[in-house]
C-alpha positions in Angstrom: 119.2 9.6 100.1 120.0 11.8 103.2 117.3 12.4 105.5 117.0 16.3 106.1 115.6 17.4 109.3 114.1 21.2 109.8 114.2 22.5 113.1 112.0 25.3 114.2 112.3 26.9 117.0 115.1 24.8 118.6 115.5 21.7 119.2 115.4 20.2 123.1 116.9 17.0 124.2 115.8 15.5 127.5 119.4 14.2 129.0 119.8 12.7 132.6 121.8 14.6 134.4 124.3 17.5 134.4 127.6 18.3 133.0 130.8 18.4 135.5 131.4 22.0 136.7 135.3 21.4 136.2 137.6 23.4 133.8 140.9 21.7 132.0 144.1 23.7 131.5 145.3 23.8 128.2 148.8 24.1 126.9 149.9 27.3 125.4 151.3 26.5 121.9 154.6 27.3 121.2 154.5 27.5 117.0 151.2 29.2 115.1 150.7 28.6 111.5 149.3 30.9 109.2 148.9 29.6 105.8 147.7 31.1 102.3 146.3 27.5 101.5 143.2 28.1 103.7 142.0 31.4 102.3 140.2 30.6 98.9 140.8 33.0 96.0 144.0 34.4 97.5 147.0 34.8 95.9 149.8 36.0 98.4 152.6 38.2 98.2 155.0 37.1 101.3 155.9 40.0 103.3 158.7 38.6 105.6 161.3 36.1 105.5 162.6 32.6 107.5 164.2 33.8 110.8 162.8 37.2 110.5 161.5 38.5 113.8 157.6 39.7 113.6 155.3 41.7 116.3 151.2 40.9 116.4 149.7 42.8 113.8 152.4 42.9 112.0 151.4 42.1 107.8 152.6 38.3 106.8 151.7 38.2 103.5 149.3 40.6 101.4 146.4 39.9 98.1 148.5 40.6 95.3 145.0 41.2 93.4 144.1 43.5 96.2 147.1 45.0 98.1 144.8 46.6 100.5 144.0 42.9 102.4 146.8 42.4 104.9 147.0 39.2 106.6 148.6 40.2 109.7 150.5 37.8 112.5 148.4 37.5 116.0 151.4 36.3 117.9 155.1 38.1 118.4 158.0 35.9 117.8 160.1 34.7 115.1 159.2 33.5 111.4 160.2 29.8 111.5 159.1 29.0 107.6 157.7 30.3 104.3 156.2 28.1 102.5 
């Protein structure tokens, strides 16, 4: 059986120390996916096709149960895939 522990009012761990005050640089990704699959209880509608050029905010795919819910892109650039 799992052991469940309730915390109240926060919980504070003594650790010797402190944390590096240094900040990575990370790569800018150059393909975003936006997939149906991880939005439960949506059925899509595609709104654009492969090689079709897209701006942010632009709608990707829509509920066909309720039109009114637009998925939208975040990014600018071109569609590579619809899967």
């Amino acid at each position: 059986m799992v052991n469940v522990v309730k915390l109240r009012k926060g919980l504070d761990i003594n650790l010797k120390g402190k944390p590096e005050e240094k900040m990575l640089e990370a790569d800018v990704p150059q393909v975003y996916a936006l997939r149906p699959d991880d939005f439960t209880g949506v059925v899509p509608k595609v709104c654009v096709r492969p090689d079709e050029r897209v701006k942010a905010g632009q709608p990707l795919f829509v509920d066909k149960n309720h039109p009114e819910v637009k998925f939208v892109s975040p990014v600018s650039g071109t569609v590579l895939g619809v899967d």
